[in-house]
GUVOMAR-523031 format. One record per residue (C-alpha): residue number from 1; residue in three letters; chain; x, y, z. Coordinates in Angstrom, 2 decimals, decimal comma, always signed. Example, Ala and Ser with C-alpha at 12.3 -4.5 7.8 and 13.67 -1.06 7.14 Angstrom:
num 1; residuo ALA; cadena A; x +12,30; y -4,50; z +7,80
num 2; residuo SER; cadena A; x +13,67; y -1,06; z +7,14
end
This chain:
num 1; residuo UNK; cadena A; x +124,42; y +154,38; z +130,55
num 2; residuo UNK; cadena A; x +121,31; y +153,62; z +128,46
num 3; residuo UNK; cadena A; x +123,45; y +152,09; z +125,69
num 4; residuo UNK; cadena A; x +125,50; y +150,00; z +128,19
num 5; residuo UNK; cadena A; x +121,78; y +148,22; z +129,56
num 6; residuo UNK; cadena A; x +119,98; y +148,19; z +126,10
num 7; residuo UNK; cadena A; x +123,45; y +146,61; z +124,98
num 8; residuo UNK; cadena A; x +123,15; y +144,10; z +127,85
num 9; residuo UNK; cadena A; x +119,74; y +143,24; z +127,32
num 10; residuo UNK; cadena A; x +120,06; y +142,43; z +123,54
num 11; residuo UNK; cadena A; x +122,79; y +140,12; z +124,00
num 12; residuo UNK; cadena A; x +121,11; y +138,36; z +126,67
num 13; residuo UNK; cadena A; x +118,32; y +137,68; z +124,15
num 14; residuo UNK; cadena A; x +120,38; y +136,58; z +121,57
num 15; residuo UNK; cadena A; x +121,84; y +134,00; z +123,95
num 16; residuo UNK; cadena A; x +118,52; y +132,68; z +125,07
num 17; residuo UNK; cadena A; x +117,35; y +132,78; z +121,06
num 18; residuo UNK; cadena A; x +120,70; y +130,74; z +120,50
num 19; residuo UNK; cadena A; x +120,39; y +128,12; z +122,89
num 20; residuo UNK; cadena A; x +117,45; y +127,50; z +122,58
num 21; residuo UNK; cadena A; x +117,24; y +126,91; z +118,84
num 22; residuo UNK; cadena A; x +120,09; y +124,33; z +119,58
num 23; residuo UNK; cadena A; x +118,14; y +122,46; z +123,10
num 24; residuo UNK; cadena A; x +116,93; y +119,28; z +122,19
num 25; residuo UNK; cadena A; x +113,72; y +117,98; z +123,53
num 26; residuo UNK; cadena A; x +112,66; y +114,82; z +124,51
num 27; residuo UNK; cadena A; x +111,03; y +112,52; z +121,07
num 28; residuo UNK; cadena A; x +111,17; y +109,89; z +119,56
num 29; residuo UNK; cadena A; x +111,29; y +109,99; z +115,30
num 30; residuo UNK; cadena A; x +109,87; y +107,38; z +113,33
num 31; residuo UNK; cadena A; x +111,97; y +108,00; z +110,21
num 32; residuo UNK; cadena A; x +112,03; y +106,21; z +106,56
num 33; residuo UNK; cadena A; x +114,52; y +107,14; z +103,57
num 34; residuo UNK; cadena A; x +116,14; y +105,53; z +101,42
num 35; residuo UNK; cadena A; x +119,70; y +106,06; z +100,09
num 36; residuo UNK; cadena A; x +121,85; y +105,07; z +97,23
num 37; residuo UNK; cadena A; x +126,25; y +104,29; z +97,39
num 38; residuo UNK; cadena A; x +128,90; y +102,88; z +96,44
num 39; residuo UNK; cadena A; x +131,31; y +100,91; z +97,98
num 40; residuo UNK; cadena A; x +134,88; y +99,18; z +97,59
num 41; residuo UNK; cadena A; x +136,19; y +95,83; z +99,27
num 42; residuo UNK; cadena A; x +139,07; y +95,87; z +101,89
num 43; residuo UNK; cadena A; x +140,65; y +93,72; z +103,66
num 44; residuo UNK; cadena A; x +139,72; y +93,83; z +107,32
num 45; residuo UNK; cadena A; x +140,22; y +90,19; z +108,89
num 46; residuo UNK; cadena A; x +142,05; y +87,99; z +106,51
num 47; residuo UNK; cadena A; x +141,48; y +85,16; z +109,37
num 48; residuo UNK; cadena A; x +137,66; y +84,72; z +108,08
num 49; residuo UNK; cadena A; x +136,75; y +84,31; z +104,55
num 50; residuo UNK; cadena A; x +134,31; y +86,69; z +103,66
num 51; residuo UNK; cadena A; x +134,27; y +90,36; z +102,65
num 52; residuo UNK; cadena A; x +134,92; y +93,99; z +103,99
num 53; residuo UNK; cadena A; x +133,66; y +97,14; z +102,54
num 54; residuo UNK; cadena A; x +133,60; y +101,09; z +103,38
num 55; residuo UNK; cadena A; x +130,56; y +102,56; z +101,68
num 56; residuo UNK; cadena A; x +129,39; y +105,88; z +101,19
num 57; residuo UNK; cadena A; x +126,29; y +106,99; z +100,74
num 58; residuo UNK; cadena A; x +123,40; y +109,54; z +100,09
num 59; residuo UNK; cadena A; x +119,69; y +109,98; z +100,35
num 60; residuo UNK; cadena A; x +116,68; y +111,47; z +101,59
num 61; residuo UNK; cadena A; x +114,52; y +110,82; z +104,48
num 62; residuo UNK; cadena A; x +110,46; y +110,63; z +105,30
num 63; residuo UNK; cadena A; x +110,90; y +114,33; z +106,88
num 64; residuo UNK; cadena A; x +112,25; y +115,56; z +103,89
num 65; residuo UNK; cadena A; x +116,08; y +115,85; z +104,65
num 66; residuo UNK; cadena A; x +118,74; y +115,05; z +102,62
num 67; residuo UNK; cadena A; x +121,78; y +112,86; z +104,47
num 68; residuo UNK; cadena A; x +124,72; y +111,34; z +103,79
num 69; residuo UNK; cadena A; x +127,15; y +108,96; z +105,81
num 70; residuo UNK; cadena A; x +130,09; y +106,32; z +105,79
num 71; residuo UNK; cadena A; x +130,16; y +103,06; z +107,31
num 72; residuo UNK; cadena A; x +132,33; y +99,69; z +107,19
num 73; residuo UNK; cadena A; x +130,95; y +96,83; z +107,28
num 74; residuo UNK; cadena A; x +131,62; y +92,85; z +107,21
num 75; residuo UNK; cadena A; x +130,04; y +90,35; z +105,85
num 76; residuo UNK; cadena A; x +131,48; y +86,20; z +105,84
num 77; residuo UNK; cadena A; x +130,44; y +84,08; z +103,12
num 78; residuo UNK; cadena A; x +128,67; y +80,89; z +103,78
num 79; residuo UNK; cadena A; x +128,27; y +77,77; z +102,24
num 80; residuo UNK; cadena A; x +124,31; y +77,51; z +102,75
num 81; residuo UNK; cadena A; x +122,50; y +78,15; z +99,17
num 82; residuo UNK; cadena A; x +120,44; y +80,88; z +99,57
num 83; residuo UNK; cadena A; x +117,45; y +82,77; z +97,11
num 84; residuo UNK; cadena A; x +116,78; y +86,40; z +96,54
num 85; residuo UNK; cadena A; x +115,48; y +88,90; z +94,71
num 86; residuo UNK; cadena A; x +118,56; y +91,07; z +92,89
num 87; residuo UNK; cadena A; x +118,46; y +94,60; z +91,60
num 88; residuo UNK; cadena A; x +116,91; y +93,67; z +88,72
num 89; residuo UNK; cadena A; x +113,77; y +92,28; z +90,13
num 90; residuo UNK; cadena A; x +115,58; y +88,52; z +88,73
num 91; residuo UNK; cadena A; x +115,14; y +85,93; z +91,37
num 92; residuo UNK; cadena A; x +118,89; y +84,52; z +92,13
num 93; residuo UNK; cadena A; x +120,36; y +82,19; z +94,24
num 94; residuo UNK; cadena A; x +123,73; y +82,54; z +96,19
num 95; residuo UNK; cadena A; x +125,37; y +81,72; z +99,08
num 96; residuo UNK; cadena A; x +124,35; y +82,61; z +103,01
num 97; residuo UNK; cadena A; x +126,31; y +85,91; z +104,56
num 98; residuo UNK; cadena A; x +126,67; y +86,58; z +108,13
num 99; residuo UNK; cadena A; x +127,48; y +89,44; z +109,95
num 100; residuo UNK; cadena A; x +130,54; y +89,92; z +111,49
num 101; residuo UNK; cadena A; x +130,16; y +93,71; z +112,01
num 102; residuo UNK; cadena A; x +129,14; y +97,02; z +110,87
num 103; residuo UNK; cadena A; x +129,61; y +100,72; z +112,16
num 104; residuo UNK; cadena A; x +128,07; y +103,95; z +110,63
num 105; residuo UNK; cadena A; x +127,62; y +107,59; z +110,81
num 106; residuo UNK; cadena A; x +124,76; y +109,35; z +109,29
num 107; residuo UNK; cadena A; x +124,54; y +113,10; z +109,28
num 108; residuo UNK; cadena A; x +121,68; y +115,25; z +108,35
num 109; residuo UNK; cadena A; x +122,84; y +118,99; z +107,64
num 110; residuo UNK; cadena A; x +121,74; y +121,32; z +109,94
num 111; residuo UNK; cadena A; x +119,96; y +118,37; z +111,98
num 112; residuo UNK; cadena A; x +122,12; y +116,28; z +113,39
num 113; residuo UNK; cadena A; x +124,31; y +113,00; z +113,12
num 114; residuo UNK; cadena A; x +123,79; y +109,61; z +114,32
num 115; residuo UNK; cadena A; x +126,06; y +106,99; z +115,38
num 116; residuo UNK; cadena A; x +125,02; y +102,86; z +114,57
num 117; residuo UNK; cadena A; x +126,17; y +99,76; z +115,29
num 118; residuo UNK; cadena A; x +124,98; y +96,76; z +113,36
num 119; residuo UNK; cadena A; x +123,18; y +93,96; z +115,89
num 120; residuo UNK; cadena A; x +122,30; y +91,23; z +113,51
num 121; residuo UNK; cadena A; x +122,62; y +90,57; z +109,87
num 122; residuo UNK; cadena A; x +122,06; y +88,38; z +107,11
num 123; residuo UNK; cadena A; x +121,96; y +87,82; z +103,21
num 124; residuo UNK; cadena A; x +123,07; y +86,12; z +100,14
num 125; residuo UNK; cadena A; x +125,50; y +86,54; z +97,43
num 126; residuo UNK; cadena A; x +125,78; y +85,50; z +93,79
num 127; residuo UNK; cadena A; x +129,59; y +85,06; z +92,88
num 128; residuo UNK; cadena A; x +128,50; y +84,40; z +89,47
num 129; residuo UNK; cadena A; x +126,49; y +87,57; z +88,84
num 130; residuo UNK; cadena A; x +128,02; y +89,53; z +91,73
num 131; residuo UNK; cadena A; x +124,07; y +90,57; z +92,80
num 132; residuo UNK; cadena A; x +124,06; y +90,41; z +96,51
num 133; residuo UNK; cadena A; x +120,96; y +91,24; z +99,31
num 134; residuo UNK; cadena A; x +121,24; y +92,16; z +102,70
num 135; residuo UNK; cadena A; x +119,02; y +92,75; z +105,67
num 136; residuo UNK; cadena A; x +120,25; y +94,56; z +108,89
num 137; residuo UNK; cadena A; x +119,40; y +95,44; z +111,87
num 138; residuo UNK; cadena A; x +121,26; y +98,42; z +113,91
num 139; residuo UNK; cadena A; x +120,99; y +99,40; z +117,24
num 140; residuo UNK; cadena A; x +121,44; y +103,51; z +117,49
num 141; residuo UNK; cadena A; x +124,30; y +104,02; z +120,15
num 142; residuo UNK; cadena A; x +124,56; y +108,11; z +120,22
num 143; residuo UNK; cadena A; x +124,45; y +110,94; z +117,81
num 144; residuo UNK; cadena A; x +125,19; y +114,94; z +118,05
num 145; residuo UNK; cadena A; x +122,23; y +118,23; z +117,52
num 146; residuo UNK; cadena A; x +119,15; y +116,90; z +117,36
num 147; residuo UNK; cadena A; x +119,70; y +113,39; z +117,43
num 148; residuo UNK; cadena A; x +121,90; y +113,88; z +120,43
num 149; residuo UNK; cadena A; x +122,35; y +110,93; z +122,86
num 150; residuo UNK; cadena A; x +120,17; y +109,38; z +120,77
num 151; residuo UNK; cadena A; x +119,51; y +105,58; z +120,91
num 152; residuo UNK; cadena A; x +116,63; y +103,08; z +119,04
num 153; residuo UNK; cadena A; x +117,00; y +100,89; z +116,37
num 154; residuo UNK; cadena A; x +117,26; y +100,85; z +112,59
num 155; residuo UNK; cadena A; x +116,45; y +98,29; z +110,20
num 156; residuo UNK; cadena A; x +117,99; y +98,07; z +106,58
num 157; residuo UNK; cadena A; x +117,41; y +95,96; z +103,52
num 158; residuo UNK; cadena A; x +120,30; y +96,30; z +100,44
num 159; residuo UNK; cadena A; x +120,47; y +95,50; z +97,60
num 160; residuo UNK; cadena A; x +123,47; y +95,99; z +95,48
num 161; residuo UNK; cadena A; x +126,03; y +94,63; z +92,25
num 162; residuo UNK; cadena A; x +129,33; y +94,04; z +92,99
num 163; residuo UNK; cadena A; x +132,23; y +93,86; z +90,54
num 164; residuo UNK; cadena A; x +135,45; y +92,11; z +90,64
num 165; residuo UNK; cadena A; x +135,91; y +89,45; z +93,77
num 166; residuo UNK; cadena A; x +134,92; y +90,23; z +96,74
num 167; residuo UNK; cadena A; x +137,49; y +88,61; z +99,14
num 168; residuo UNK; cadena A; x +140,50; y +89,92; z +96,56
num 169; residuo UNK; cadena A; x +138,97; y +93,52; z +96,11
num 170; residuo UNK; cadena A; x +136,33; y +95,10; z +94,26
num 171; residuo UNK; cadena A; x +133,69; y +98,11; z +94,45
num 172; residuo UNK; cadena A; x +130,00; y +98,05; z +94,27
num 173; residuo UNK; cadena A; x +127,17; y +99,83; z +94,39
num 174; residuo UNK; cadena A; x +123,90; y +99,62; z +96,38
num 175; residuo UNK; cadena A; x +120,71; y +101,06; z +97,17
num 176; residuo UNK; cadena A; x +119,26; y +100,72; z +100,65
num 177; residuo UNK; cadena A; x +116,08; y +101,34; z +102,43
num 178; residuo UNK; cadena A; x +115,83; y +101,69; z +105,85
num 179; residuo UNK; cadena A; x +113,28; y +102,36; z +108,55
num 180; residuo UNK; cadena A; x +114,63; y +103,93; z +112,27
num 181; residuo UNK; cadena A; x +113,16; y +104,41; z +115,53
num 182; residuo UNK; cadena A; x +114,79; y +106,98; z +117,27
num 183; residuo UNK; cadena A; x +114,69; y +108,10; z +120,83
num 184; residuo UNK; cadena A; x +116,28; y +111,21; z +122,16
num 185; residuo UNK; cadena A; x +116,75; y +112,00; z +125,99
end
């Protein structure tokens, strides 16, 4: 009879220990990192001239956790001349980019994951070189353990090579920094 209760009472503390090391709580996270990827070019609406990529990438964050994530994206090419600053610190010019749309997933092991959708977006490409820039800003529409329900916004600057032609196919590779605000119920 004594096993039967002490049995009863342990597992009932285990299942308060469980859930509540998985509960989130109400925050919001002011979160930098910066991330590195590569890329190839698909063809995702032939209608607009432009290009289409699914990248995948990996970095580290201002809390000290490592992520990694996937997103497609799409950018059209413009005919507006454009300036930037490429990889190589070499001031280029290109043409305008506009966003047409981007989706992502980020997931932080052991965290949580978040879900983003891409709200406006700009930058400028070099055909000649390849060297592109980007700046984005993504609005934070859900996400799963800590990050659950999550919303807020994210901004990103890339910067990135790409080889081959970008509206036949090609691959490239980036590095990104990005700066979130992120609100949890």
């Amino acid at each position: 009879m004594k096993t039967r209760h002490l049995g009863a009472i342990l597992a009932a503390l285990a299942a308060i220990v469980f859930v509540g090391s998985t509960a989130s709580f109400a925050a919001t996270f002011n979160i930098t990192a910066n991330a590195k990827g590569t890329s190839a070019t698909v063809a995702l609406d032939l209608v607009q001239p432009g290009y289409a990529n699914l990248l995948s990438y990996t970095g580290t964050d201002s809390t000290g956790h490592a992520f990694w994530g996937q997103a497609a994206v799409q950018y059209n090419n413009g005919v507006s001349i454009c300036t930037f600053t490429a990889i190589g610190g070499v001031s280029e010019s290109g043409t305008v980019l506009t966003l047409v749309a981007a989706t992502a997933i980020t997931i932080e092991p052991g965290v949580g994951k978040l879900f983003t959708q891409a709200s406006a977006g700009t930058g400028c490409f070099n055909s000649t070189t390849g060297d592109f820039s980007i700046s984005q800003t993504d609005t934070i529409v859900g996400g799963g353990g800590t990050y659950a329900n999550a919303t807020g916004t994210e901004t990103d600057t890339f910067l990135g090579h790409d080889v081959g032609n970008p509206t036949s196919g090609s691959f490239s590779f980036e590095k990104f920094s990005s700066s979130a605000s992120i609100t949890t119920p």
